[in-house]
ZAKE-272086 format. One record per residue (C-alpha): residue number from 1; x, y, z. Coordinates in Angstrom, 1 decimal. Example, Ala and Ser with C-alpha at 12.3 -4.5 7.8 and 13.67 -1.06 7.14 Angstrom:
# ZAKE-272086
  pos      px      py      pz
    1    12.3    -4.5     7.8
    2    13.7    -1.1     7.1
//
This chain:
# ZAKE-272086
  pos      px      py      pz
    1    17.0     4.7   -25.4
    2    15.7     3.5   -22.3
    3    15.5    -0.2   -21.4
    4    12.8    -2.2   -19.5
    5    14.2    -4.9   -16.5
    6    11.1    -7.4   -15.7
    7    11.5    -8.1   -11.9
    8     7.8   -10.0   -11.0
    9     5.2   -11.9   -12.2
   10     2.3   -12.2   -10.4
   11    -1.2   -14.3   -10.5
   12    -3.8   -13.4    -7.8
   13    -7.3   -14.3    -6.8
   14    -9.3   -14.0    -4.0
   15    -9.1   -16.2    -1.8
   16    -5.8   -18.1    -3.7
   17    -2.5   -17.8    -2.9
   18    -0.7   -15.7    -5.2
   19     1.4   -17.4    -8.1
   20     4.7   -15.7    -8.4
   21     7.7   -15.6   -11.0
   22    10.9   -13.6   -10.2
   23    13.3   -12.1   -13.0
   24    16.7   -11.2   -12.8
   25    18.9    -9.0   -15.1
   26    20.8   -11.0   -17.3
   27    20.1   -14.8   -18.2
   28    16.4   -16.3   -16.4
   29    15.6   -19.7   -16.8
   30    12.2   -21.1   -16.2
   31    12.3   -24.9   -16.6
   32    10.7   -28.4   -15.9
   33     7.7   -31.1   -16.5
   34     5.0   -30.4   -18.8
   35     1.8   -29.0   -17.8
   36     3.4   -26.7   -14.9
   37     2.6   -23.7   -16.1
   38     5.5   -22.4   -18.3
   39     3.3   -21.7   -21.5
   40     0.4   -20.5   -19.1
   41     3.1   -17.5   -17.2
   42     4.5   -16.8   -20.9
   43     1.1   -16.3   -21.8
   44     0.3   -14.3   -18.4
   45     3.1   -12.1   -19.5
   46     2.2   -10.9   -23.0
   47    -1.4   -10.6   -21.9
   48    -0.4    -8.1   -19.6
   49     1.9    -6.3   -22.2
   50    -1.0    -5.9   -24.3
   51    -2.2    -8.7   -25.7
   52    -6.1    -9.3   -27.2
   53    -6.4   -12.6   -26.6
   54    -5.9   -14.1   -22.2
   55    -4.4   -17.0   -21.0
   56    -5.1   -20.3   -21.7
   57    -8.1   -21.6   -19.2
   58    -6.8   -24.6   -17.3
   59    -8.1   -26.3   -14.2
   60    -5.4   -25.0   -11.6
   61    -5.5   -21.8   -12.6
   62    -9.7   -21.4   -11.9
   63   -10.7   -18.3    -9.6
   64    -7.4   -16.2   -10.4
   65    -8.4   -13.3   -12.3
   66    -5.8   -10.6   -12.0
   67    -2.3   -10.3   -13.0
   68     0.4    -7.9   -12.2
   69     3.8    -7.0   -14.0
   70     6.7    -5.2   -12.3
   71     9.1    -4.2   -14.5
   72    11.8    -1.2   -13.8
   73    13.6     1.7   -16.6
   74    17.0     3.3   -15.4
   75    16.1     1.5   -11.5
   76    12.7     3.2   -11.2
   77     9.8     0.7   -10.4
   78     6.8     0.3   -12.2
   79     3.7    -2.2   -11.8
   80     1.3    -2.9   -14.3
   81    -2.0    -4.5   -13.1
   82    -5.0    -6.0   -15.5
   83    -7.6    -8.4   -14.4
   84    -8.4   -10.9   -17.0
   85   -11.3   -10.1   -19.6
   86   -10.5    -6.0   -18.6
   87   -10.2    -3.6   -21.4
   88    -8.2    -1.0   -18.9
   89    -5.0    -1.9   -16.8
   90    -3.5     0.2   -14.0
   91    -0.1     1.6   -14.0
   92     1.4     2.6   -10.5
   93     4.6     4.3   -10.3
   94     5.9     6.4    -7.7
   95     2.6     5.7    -5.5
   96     0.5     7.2    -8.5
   97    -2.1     4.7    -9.9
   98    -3.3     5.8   -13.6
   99    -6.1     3.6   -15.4
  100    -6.0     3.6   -19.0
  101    -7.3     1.5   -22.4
  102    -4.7    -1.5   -23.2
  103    -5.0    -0.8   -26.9
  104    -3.1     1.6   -28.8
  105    -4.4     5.1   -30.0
  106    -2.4     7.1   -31.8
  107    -4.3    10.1   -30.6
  108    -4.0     9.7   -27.1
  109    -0.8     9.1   -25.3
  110    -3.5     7.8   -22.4
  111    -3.1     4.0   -23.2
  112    -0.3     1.4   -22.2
  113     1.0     1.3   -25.6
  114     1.8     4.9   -25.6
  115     3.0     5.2   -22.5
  116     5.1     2.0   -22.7
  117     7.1     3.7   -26.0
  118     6.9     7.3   -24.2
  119     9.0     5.6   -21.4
  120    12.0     3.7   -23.2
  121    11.7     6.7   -26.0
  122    11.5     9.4   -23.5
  123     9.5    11.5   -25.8
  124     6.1    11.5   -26.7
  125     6.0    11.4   -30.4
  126     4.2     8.8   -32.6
  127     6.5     6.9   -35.5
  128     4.4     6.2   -38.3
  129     4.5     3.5   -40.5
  130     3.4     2.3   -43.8
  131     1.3    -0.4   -43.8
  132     0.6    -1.1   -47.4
  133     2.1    -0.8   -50.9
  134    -0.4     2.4   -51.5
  135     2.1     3.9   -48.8
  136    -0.6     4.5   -46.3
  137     0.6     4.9   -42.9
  138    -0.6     3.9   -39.2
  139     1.7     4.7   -36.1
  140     3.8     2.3   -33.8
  141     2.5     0.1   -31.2
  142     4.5    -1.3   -28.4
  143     2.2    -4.5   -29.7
  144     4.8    -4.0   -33.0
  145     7.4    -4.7   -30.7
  146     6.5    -7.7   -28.4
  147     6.8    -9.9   -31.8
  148    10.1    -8.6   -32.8
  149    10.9   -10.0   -28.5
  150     8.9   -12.6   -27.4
  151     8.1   -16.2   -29.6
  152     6.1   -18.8   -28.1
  153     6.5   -22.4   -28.2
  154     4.2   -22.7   -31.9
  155     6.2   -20.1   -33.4
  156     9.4   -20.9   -32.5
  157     9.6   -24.0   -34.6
  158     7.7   -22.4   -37.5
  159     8.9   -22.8   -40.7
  160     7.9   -18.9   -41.3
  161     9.8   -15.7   -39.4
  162     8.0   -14.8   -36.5
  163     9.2   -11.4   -37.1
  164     6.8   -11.5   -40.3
  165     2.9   -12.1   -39.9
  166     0.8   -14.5   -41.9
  167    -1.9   -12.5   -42.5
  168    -1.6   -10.6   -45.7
  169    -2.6    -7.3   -44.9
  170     0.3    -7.2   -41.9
  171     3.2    -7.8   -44.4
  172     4.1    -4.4   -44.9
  173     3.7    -3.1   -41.8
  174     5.9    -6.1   -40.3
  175     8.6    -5.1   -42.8
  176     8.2    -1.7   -41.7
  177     8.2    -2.2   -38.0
  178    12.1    -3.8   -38.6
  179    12.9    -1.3   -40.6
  180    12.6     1.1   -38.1
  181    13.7    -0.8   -35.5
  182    17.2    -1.5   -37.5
  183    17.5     2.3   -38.9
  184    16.1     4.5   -36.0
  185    13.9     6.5   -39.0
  186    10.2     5.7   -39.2
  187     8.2     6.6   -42.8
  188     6.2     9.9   -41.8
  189     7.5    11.9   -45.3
  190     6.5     9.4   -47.6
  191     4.1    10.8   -49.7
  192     1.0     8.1   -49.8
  193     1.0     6.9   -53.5
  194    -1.5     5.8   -56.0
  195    -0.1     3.4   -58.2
  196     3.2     1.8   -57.0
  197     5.2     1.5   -60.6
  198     4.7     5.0   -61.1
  199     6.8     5.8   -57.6
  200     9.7     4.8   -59.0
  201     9.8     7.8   -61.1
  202    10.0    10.1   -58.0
  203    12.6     8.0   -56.5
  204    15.6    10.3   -58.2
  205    14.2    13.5   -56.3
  206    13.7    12.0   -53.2
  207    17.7    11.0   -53.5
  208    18.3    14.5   -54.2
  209    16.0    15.9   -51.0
  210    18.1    13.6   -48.9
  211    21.7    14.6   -49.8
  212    19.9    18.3   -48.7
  213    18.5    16.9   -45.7
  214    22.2    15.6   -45.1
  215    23.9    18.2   -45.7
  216    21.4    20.2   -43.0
  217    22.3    17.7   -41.1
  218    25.7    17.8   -40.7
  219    25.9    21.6   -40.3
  220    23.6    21.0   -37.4
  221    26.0    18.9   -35.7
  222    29.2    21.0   -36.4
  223    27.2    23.9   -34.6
  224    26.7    21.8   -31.6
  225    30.5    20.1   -31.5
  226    32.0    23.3   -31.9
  227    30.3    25.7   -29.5
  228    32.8    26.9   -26.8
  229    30.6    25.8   -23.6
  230    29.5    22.5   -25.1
  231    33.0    21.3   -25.8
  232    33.9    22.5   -22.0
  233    31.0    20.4   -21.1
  234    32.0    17.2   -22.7
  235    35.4    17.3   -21.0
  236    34.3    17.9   -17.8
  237    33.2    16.1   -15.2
  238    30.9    19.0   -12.9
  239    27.9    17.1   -13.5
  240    28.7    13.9   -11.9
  241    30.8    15.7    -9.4
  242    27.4    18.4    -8.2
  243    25.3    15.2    -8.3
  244    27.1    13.5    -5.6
  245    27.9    16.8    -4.0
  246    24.1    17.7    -3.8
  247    23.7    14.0    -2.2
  248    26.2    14.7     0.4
  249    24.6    17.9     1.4
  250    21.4    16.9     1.6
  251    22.2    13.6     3.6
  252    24.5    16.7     6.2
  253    21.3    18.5     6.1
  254    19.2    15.4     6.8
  255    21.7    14.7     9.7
  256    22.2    17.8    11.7
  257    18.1    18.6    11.5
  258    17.7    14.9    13.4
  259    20.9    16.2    16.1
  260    18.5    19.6    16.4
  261    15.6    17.5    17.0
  262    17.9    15.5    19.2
  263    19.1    17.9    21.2
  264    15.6    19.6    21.0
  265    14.3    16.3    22.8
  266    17.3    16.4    25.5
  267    15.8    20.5    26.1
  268    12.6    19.1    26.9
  269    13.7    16.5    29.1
  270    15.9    18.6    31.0
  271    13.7    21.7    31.4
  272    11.2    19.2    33.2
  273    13.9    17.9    35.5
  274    14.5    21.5    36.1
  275    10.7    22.1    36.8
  276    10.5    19.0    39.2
  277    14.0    20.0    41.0
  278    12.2    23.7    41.4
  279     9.3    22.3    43.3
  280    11.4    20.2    45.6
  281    13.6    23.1    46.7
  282    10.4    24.9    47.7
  283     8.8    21.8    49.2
  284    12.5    21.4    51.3
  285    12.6    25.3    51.8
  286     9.4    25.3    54.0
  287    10.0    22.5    55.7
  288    12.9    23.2    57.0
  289    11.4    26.5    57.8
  290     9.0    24.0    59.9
  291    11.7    22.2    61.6
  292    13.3    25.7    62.6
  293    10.1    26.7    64.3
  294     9.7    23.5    66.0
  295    13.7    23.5    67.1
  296    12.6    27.1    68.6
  297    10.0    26.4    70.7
  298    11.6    23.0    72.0
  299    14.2    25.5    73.2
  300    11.4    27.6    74.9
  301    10.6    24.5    76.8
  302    13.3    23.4    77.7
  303    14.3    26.7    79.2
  304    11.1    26.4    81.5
  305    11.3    22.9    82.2
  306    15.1    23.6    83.5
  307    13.6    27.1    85.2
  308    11.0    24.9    87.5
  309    13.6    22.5    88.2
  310    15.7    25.1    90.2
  311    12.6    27.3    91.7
  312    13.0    28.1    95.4
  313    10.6    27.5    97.6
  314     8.3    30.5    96.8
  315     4.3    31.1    97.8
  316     2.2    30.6    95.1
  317     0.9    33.5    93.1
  318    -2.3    32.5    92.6
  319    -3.6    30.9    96.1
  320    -0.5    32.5    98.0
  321     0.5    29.1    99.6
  322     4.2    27.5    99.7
  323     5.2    26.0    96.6
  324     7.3    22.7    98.5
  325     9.5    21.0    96.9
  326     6.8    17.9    97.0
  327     4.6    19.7    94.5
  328     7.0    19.5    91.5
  329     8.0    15.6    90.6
  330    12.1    15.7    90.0
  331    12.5    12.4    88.4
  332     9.2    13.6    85.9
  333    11.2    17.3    85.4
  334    14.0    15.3    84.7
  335    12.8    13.1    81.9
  336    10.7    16.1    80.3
  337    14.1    17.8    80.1
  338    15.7    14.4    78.3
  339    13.1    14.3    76.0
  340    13.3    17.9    74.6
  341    17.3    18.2    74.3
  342    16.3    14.7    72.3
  343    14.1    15.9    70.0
  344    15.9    19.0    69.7
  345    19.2    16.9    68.6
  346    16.4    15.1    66.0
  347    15.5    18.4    64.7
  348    19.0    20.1    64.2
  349    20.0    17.0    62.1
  350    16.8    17.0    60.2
  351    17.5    20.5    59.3
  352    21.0    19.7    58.1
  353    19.9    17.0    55.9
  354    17.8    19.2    54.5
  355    20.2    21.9    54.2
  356    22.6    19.5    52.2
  357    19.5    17.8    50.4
  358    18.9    21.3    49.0
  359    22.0    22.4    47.7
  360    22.5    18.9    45.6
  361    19.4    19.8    44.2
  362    20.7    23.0    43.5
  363    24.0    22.4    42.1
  364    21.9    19.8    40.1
  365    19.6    22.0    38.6
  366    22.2    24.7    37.9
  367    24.0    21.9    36.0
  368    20.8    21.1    34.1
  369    20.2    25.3    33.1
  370    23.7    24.9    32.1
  371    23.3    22.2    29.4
  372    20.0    23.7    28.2
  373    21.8    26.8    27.5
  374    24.5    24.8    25.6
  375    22.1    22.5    23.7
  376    19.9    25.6    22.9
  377    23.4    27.6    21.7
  378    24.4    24.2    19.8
  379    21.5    24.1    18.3
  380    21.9    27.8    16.8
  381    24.8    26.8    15.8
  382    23.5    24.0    13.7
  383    20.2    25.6    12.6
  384    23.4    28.3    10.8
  385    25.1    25.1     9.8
  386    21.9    24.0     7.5
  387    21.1    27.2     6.8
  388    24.9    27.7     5.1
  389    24.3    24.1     3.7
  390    21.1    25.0     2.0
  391    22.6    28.3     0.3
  392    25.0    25.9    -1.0
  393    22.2    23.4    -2.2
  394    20.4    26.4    -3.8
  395    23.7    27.2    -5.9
  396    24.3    23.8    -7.2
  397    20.8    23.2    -8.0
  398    21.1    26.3   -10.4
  399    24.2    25.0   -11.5
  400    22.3    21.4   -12.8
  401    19.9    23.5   -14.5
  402    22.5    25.2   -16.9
  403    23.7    21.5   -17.0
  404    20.7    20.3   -18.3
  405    20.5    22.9   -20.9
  406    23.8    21.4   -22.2
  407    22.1    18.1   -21.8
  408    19.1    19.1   -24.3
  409    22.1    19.9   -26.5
  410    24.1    16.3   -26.2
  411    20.4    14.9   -26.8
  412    20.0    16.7   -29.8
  413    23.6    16.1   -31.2
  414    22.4    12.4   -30.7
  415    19.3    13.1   -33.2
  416    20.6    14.6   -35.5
  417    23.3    12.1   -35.3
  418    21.2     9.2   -35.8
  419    18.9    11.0   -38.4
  420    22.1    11.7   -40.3
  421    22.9     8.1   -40.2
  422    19.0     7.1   -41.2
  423    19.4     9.6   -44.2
  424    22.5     7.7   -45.5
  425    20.9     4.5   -45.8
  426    17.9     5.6   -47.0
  427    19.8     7.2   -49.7
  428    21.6     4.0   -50.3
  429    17.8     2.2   -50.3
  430    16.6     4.6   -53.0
  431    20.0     4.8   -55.1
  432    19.9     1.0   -55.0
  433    15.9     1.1   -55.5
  434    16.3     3.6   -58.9
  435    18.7     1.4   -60.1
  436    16.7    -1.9   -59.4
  437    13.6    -0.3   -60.2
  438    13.0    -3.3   -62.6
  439    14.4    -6.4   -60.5
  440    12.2    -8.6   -58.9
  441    11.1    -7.8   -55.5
  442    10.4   -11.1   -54.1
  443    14.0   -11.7   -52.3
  444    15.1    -8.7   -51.8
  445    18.2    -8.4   -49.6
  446    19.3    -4.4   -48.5
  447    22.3    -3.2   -47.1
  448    20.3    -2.0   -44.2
  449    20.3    -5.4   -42.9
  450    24.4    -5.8   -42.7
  451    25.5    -4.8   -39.5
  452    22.4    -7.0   -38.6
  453    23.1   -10.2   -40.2
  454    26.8    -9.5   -38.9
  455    25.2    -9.2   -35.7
  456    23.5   -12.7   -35.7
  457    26.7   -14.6   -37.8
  458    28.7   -13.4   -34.5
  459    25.7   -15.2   -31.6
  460    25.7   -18.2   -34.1
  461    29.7   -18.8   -33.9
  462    29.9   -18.4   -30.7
  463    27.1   -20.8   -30.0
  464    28.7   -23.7   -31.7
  465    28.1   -22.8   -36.0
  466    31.0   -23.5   -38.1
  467    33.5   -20.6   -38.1
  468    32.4   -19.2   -41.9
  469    28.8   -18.8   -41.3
  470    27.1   -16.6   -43.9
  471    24.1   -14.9   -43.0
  472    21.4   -13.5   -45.3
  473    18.4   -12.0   -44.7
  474    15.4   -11.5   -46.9
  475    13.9    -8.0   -46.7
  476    10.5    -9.4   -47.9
  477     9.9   -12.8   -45.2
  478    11.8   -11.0   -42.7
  479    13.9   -14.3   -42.4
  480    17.3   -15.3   -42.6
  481    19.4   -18.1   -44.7
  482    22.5   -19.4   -43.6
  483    25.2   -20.7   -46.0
  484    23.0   -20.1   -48.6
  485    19.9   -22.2   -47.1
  486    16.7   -20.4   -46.0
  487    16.1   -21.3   -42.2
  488    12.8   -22.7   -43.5
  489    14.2   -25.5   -44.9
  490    16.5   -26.6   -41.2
  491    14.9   -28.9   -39.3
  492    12.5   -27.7   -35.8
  493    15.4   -28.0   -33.9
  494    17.6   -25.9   -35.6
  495    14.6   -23.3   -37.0
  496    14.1   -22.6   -33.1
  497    18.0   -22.3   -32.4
  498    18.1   -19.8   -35.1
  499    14.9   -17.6   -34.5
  500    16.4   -17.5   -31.0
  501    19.6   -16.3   -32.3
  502    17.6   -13.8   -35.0
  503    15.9   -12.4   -31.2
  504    18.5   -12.0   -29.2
  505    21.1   -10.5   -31.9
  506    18.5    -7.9   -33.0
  507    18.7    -7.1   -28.8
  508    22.2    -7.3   -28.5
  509    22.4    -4.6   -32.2
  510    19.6    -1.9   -31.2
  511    22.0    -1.7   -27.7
  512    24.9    -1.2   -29.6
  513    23.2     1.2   -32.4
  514    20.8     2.8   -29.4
  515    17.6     2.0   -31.4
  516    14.1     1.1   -29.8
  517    14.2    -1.9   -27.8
  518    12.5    -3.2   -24.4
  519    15.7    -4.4   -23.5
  520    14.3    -8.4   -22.8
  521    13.9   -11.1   -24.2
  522    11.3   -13.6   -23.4
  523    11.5   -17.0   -25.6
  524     9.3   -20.3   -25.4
  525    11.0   -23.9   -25.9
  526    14.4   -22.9   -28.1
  527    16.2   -25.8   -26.9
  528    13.3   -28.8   -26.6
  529    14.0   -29.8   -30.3
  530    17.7   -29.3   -30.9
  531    19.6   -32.7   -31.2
  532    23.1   -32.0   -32.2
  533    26.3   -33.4   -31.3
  534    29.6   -31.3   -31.7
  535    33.4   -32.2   -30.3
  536    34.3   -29.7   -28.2
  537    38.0   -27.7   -27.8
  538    39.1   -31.6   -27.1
  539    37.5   -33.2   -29.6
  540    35.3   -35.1   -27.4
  541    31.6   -35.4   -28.2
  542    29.5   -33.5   -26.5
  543    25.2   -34.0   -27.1
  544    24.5   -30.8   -26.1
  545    27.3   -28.9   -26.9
  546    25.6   -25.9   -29.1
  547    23.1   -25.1   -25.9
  548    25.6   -25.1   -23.4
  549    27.6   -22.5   -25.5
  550    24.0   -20.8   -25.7
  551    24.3   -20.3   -22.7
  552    27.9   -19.3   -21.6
  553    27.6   -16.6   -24.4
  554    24.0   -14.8   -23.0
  555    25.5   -14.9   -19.3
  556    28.8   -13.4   -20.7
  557    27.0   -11.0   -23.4
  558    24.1   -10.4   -22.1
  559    24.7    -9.4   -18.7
  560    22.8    -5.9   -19.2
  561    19.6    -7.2   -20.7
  562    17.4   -10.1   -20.2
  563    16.8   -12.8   -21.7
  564    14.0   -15.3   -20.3
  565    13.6   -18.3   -21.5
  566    10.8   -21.1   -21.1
  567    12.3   -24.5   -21.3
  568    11.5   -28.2   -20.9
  569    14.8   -29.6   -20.9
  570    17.7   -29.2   -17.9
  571    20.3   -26.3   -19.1
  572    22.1   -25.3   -15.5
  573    25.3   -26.7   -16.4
  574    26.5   -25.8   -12.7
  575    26.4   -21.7   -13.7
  576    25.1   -19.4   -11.3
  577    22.1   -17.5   -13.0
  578    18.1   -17.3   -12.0
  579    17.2   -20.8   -12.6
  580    13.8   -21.7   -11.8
  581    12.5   -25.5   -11.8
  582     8.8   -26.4   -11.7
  583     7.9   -30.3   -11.1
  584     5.4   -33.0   -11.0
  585     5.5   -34.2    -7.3
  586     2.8   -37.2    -6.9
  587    -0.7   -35.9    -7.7
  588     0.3   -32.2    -6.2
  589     1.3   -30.0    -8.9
  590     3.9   -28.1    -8.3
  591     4.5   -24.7   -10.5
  592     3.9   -21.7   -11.5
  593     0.3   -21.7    -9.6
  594     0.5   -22.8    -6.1
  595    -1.1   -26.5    -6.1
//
């Protein structure tokens, strides 16, 4: 069976500030003043599991409207919302939000009780119940199971079980409800019946139909325990190990697709580095080009300018007169000449820098074409890598489907196994039944409450009871007596340390027998009424001795489940556990809703 972890509480308006209450596998305590809210946040809880009737109306809770649950099975989250007065609530899981009726149908597995059951039973099917002494039956509602895990603060100090309802018509169906809770087998083939006296007479056949059923049974299971790849399945270890195997490869494969994408990103960057060291190699080629042309016709002038400066003194070949050596300015030649071999000098290093300027930017862009063409080939290399990896994947995946095959078949050895064990003590009921058939009824103790009681004598040693506690239980009040004393007739104080003992052992059994249980807790006030002093190991007295072992025994037994309890008085005792403390401060309140 599965089992439920509450993790948040949450009260919401709008406009208000949300009221929240946080949970904690294992031991939660939610303590303090009166009239902060405890009661209203226990209430806030079963409302939200299902319950008809909302919270309590008080002032500081005016204008919130809408509470949420969160809750997880096997560490998967889920989130119950209703708003107060709603018929419907929504479930969101996985980022999926289904709306659907609170109240059971038996019909329809679209309705929080069904799917509540469908999740810790991991099957669909209803249990039915009989709900009257005509046999008659009804089906399971996770409503059946909130009283068998939650009490409130009235309850608790009842002087009835709170397993067992008041009203008569419930009585039977109560008795059933723990009957299949204890034994794992529900009452769908039991033939509704007319007159009660006269089922006794059946009784002696049904006996015999069980022993068949048994027998059926137990060939079953041989078939299963003794088949060559089921035995090879239950020694090994290949399912665990392709698990974790298929984690690793898919966390490689998650890996090298961000280094392609990496490496894809440094491609793209360097091909535009490339594109931009492309353009200034053209943009250096023609200007050098420029230069060159320049640097060639400073040359041409200079060649003249040095040609006039030695002319002779020659007529002129346009007007034919002497050319004198007065016409052309020497000191003007002279500087003309400077200035050209200058600027020629300018331009030869102009064109070197551009020379060298080009070939960095070639031996840089070569360099880049060079690690493109290794990214691009590493990245090949990869994509083969994943491609390898996913093959790989592929295999294993087919692998876990044979494994779940051989899965189905542990799942049903566990059926069978646990209808087999339901058979026997029915057949104990109706061995002991046809030959009690004219006892009284009205205090009836069976066997099938045994490993129960034991269950409960064990929580009340070790939370202070003497060593020889005997514990009884009443098949008919669904109550218990210890020593011989109905729990009725305890005082409050110890009625509430009992019922709490009666919850949290029928937890602690259905783990250990894997029956049908949320897998919390959630009780109201156990300790407000105990007064009881014990000596402890050194014989000193201690006033609250019995709660503090209460305690040290859930956070040591309890570890796995939940157990949440609502409590006026101070129960720390210096132990590290979820230990929540609403107060009184002034005229704020301070609490479960923000003051």
């Amino acid at each position: 069976m599965r089992r439920m972890i509450l993790t948040k509480l949450t009260l919401s308006g709008v406009g208000k500030k949300d009221a929240v209450l946080t949970f904690e596998r294992g031991l939660n305590v939610i303590t303090g003043d009166s009239d902060t809210g405890k009661t209203f946040a226990f209430q806030c809880i079963n409302y939200i599991l299902g319950g008809e009737n909302p919270p309590k109306n008080i002032t500081e809770a005016k204008d919130y409207n809408a509470i949420t649950l969160e809750f997880t099975i096997n560490d998967e989250l889920y989130r119950i919302e209703r708003t107060i007065g709603s018929s419907k609530v929504c479930i969101v899981h996985n980022g999926e939000h289904l709306i659907m009726p609170y109240k059971h149908d038996p019909a329809n597995t679209k309705n929080l009780s069904r799917y509540l059951l469908q999740l810790l039973q991991g099957h669909s099917e209803n249990a039915h119940l009989i709900k009257n002494k005509q046999k008659q039956k009804r089906t399971l509602s996770f409503r059946d199971i909130v009283h068998l895990i939650t009490v409130d603060e009235t309850d608790i100090i009842a002087e009835g079980s709170s397993f067992q309802s008041i009203q008569y018509t419930e009585k039977t169906a109560r008795k059933s409800i723990l009957k299949y809770i204890i034994t794992g087998s529900d009452d769908q083939n039991i033939e509704e019946i007319d007159d009660v006296e006269n089922e006794n007479i059946r009784r002696a056949g049904v006996v015999q139909f069980l022993v068949k059923k048994k027998d059926i049974l137990k060939r079953k299971i041989t078939e299963i325990k003794e088949d060559s790849n089921y035995q090879l399945y239950t020694k090994a270890e290949t399912t665990q190990l392709m698990v974790e195997e298929i984690s690793q490869l898919r966390n490689s494969i998650s890996f090298l697709s961000a280094q392609i994408t990496q490496n894809q990103t440094k491609v793209d960057e360097l091909k535009k580095l490339c594109f931009e060291d492309d353009a200034k190699i053209a943009e250096f080629e023609i200007l050098k080009q420029h230069y060159a042309e320049e640097l060639k016709r400073n040359s041409m002038v200079s060649t003249y300018t040095d040609f006039l400066e030695q002319l002779p003194h020659l007529d002129c070949p346009v007007c034919h007169q002497l050319i004198t050596a007065g016409v052309i300015d020497s000191d003007s030649s002279k500087a003309l000449f400077e200035y050209f071999k200058d600027h020629a000098v300018q331009l030869k290093s102009k064109i070197q820098d551009l020379t060298y300027s080009i070939n960095d930017i070639k031996e840089r862009l070569e360099s880049n074409k060079e690690s493109i063409r290794r990214l691009l080939e590493e990245n090949k290399q990869l994509s083969e890598t994943i491609a390898e990896k996913q093959a790989s994947l592929s295999k294993l995946n087919r692998n876990i489907a044979t494994i779940r095959q051989l899965d189905a078949m542990k799942k049903s050895l566990e059926i069978y196994q646990q209808d087999l064990s339901s058979v026997e003590l029915d057949i104990i009921a109706y061995s002991e039944k046809v030959r009690k058939s004219k006892e009284s009824k009205n205090k009836s103790v069976s066997s099938l409450y045994d490993d129960y009681c034991s269950e409960i004598e064990s929580v009340l040693k070790k939370w202070g009871f003497p060593e020889n506690v005997d514990v009884t239980f009443d098949a008919e009040t669904l109550d218990l007596s210890i020593d011989g004393k109905a729990r009725s007739d305890w005082g409050k104080g110890y009625r509430a340390f009992i019922l709490s003992a009666m919850v949290i052992g029928l937890m602690r059994y259905c783990f250990k027998n894997n029956r049908l249980h949320p897998g919390f807790v959630i009780l109201d006030s156990p300790l407000v009424s105990l007064k009881e002093r014990k000596k402890d190991e050194s014989g000193e007295w201690i006033d609250d001795y019995m709660e503090k072992k209460m305690v040290e025994d859930i956070l040591e037994e309890d570890c796995l489940h939940q157990v949440i309890i609502f409590e006026n008085k101070d129960i720390k005792y210096g132990y590290q556990y979820n230990y929540v403390e609403f107060n009184h401060e002034g005229n704020a309140h301070k609490g479960f809703i923000p003051s």
